[in-house]
N, C-alpha and C positions, 0 to 999 in steps of 0.2 A: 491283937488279932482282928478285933471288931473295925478297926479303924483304917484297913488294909482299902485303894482304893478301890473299886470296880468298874468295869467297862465292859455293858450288857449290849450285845448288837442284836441286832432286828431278828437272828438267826436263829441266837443260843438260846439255851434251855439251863435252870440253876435246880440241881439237885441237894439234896439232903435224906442221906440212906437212911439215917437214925430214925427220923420222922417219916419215912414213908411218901417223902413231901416234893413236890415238882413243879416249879413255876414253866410256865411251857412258853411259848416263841412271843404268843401275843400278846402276852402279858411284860410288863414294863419294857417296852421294847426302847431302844437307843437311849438306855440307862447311864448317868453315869453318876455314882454313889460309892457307900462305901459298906463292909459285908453289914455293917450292923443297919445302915438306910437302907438295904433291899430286905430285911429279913420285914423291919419296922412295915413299911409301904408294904409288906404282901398283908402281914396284922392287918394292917387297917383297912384293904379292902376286901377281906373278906368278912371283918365286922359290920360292915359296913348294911348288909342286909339281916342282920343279925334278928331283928325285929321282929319282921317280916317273917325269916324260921320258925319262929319260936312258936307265931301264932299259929301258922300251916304245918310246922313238920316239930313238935317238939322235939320228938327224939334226935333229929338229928341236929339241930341245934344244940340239941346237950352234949353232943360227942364233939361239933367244932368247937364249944367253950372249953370244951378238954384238952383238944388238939391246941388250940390259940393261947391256952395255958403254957403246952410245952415249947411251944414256937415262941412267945414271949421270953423266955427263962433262956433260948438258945442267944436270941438277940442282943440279951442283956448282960450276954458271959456267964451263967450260974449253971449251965450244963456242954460240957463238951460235945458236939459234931463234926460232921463234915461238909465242907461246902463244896459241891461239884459243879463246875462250868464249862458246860460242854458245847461248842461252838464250831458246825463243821465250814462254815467260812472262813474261820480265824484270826478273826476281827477285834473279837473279847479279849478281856486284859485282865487279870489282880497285879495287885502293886506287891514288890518283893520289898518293903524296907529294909533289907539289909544289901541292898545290890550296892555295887555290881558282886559283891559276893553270895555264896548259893544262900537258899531258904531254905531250912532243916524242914520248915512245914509246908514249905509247896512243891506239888510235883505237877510237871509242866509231859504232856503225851502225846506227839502225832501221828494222825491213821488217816487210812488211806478211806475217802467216803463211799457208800453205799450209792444205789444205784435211785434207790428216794431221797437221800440227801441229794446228791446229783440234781434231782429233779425238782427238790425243794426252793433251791439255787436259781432255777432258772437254765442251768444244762440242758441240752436236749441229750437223752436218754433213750436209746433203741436197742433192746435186748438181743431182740431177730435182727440189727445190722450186720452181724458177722456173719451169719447164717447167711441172709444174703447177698453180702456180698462175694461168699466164697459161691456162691451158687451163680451169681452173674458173671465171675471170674471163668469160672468152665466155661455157662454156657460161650464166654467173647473168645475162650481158645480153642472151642471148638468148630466157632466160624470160623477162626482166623485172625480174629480183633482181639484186642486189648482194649479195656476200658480205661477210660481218661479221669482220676479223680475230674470234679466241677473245681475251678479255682485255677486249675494247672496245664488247662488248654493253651498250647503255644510254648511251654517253657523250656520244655528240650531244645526247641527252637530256635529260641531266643539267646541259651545259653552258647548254642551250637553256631549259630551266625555272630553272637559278639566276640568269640573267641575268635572264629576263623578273619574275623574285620572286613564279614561278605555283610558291605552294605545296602543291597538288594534284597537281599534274604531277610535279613534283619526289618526294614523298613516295610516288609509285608507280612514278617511274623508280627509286627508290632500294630500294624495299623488292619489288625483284620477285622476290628471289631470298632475302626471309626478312619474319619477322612482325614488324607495327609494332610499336613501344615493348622490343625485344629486342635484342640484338646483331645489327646487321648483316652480311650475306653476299653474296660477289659472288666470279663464278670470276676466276681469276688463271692465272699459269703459275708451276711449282716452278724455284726459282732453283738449284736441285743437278741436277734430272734432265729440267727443261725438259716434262713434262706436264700435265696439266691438274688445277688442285685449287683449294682452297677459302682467301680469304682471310676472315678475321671482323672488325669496325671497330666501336668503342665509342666515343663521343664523352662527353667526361667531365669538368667543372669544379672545380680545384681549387681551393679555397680560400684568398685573398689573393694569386694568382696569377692563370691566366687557363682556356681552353676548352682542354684536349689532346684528341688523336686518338689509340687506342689499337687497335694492327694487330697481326694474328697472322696468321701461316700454317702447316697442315700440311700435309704432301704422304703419303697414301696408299701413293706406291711405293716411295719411297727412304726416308722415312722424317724427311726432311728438315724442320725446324721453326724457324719466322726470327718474332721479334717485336720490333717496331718503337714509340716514341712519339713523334710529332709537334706542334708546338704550333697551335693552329687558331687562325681568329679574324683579325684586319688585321693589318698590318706597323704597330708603334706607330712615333709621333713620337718618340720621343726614345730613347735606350740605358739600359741598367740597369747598376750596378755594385755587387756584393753584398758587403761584409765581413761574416766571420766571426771574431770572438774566440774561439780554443776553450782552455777552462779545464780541464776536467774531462774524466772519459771518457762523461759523457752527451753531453757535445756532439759524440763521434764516432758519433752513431747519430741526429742530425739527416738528416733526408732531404735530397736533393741530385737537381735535375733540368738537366743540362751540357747546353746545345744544341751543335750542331754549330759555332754561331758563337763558344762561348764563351773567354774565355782563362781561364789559371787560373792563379794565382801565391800566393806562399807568401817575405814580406820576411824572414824570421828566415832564409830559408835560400838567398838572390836565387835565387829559382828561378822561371820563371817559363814556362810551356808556351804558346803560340801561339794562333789560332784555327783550327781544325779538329782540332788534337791530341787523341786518343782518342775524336774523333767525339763521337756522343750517347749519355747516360748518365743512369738513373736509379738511383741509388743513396745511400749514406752518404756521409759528412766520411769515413770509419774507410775504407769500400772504396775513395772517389775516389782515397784517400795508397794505398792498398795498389797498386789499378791500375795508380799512376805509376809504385812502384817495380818491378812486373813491368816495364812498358815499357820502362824504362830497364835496368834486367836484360837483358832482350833484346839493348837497339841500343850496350848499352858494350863489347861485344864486338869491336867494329870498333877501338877503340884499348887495351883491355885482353887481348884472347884473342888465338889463335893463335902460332903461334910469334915473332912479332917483337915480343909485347910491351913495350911499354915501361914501368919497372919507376916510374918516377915517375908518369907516367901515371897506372898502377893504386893507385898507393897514393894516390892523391888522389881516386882517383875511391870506394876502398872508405871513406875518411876520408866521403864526401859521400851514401857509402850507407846507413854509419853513423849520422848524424844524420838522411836520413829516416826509418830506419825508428824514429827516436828518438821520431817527432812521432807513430808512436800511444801512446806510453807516457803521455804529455803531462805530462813531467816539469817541462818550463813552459810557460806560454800560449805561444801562435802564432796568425798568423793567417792566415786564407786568402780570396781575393778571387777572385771571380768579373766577371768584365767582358764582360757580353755585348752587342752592338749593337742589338740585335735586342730586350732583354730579354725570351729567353724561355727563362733559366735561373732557378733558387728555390732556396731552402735553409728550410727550415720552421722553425719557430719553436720552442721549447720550453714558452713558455708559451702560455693557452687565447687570449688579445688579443696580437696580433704588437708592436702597441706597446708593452706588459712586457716584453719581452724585450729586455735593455740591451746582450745581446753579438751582436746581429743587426742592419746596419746596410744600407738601401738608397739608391742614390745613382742619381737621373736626371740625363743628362746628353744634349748636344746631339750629334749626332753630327757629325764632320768629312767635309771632302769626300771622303777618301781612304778614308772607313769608308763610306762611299755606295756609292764605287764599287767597290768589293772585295763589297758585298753586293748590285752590279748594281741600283740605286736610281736612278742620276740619270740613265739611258739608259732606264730602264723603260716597256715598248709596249704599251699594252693594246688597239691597233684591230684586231689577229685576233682580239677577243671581242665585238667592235662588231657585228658580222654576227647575235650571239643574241641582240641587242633587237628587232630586226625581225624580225617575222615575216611580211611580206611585203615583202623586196625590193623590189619594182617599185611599190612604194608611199611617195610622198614621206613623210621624217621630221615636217615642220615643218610638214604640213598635218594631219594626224590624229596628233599627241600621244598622244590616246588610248589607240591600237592598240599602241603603245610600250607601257605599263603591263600 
């Protein structure tokens, strides 16, 4: 039980009922140990001025050497407790050794947070926003107006002119807030301090590939900066699947654009990363391998670090770290596949005709029912957008065609 791992975030808080006992947020904060190294570590620093008590505050020094009695005897296994980890970001982890089957001794519970947690976080938090907003609601239908959430200025608009394919309407709902044929602008909300600021949207063609959307924001107060690429344009018929041969070290400095759908795999070493793994990416063959091995840097900690490592464990796992990080030396070819369903990842060519290029290989293929429905394809509703071809409602469709266009 002692030797179970743990994974203490900046947030949580570790209880223990029996003892009376509560290590709180700022203490061992971005922990990762295991129940018997966090019990040990809280010992020792609270002995730590032990001294210093004794000579200023006897008595209460005599009641911690009591306490640090029972709190020893829990860490050492000779008194049964409980250890509580409660973490409303949910971030924090114990290790189940007996997964993936259940743990008779842990019990895993989510709730819904408070409005100080909420605020703990980093949320912005407004008790009185409903209050008023329902009071600003009256007073805008008692003018006559409706209030405009901030964020959503132009959107009926926008939805209402792309539908009807009035491209007038469209090109001045879009450009209200910057100059044609320039980078577009439209306000947003800052995703760090939740204020009001600027996002800017570049629509962009790349070459042998398809239309991406290119999103920036900065935020004025915080200081905060998020940039984004999206791929624009239909959902194609059919999936892409990309090999690359890399020979040499020019071909780690081939461009790479990873959608969120994509999988990524690497046979020289069965490695092979999921769909949604490290999200979207525009980058190198050279960054994509670096990326991976950060990530994995990260999350091998859970059967490598801490104190109950296991010593085989780790040495197969630094053997397998070893040889990634071998593939940017490219002491020999390898290769690496991108499989996207979506196809709307790329890897660029080296030569000026994508056809010359003999270690760039792309493969369409059909997608399965089960790649449909993971990309919510074969339930797909589009009649809440049925409403922006008509423009007048109360107006039958199939008599006036027309009005439709």
């Amino acid at each position: 039980m002692l030797n179970r791992q743990v994974v203490k975030s900046d947030s949580a808080t570790i209880k223990i009922p029996e003892l009376d006992f509560e290590i709180p947020t700022e203490a061992q904060r971005g922990t990762l140990s295991t129940v018997e190294g966090v019990l040990l570590r809280a010992v020792n620093e609270l002995e730590a001025l032990q001294d210093e008590r004794k000579r200023v505050d006897p008595e209460t020094a005599e009641a911690l050497d009591r306490f640090l009695m029972k709190l020893n005897s829990c860490a050492k296994g000779d008194a049964s407790f409980t250890f509580i980890l409660d973490d409303p970001s949910g971030n924090s982890f114990i290790e189940n050794p007996f997964a993936p089957s259940v743990d008779p001794s842990l019990t895993l519970k989510f709730y819904e947070r408070t409005d100080e947690q909420q605020a703990m976080l980093g949320f912005v938090v407004d008790p009185s926003s409903e209050g008023q907003t329902g009071s600003n609601a009256s007073q805008g239908e008692s003018n006559g107006t409706t209030k405009v959430p901030h964020g959503s200025v132009g959107a009926v608009a926008f939805q209402r002119s792309i539908a009807q394919g009035n491209s007038e309407n469209f090109a001045a709902s879009l450009f209200r807030y910057s100059t044609p044929d320039e980078v577009m602008t439209f306000p947003s909300t800052c995703g760090s301090c939740a204020i009001p600021c600027e996002t800017r949207m570049f629509v962009f063609n790349i070459p042998y590939f398809q239309q991406v959307i290119i999103m920036a924001s900065t935020c004025d107060g915080c200081g905060y900066r998020n940039s984004e690429l999206k791929a624009g344009g239909h959902v194609p018929e059919k999936g892409k699947k990309i090999t690359v041969l890399v020979k040499n070290q020019a071909d780690l400095s081939r461009d790479v654009i990873k959608s969120d759908h994509a999988s990524v795999s690497v046979p020289e070493l069965d490695l092979e990363l999921g769909c949604g793994t490290l999200g979207g990416l525009v980058t190198t063959i050279e960054g994509l391998i670096t990326k991976i091995c950060e990530n994995l840097d990260c999350v091998q900690g859970f059967s490598c670090g801490g104190d109950s490592s296991d010593p085989w464990t780790k040495t197969k796992w630094q053997e397998f770290s070893e040889r990634l990080h071998k593939l940017l030396n490219v002491e020999e070819p390898w290769t690496l596949i991108l499989d996207d369903g979506l196809a709307r990842s790329f890897v660029s060519p080296v030569t000026e005709a994508i056809e010359d290029d003999h270690q760039l290989f792309f493969e369409e293929y059909e997608r399965t029912w089960a790649q449909n429905e993971e990309l919510g394809l074969n339930d797909i509703d589009t009649s809440s957008a049925d409403m922006y071809y008509d423009t007048n409602p109360t107006t039958d469709a199939t008599t006036t065609p027309s009005k439709i266009n």
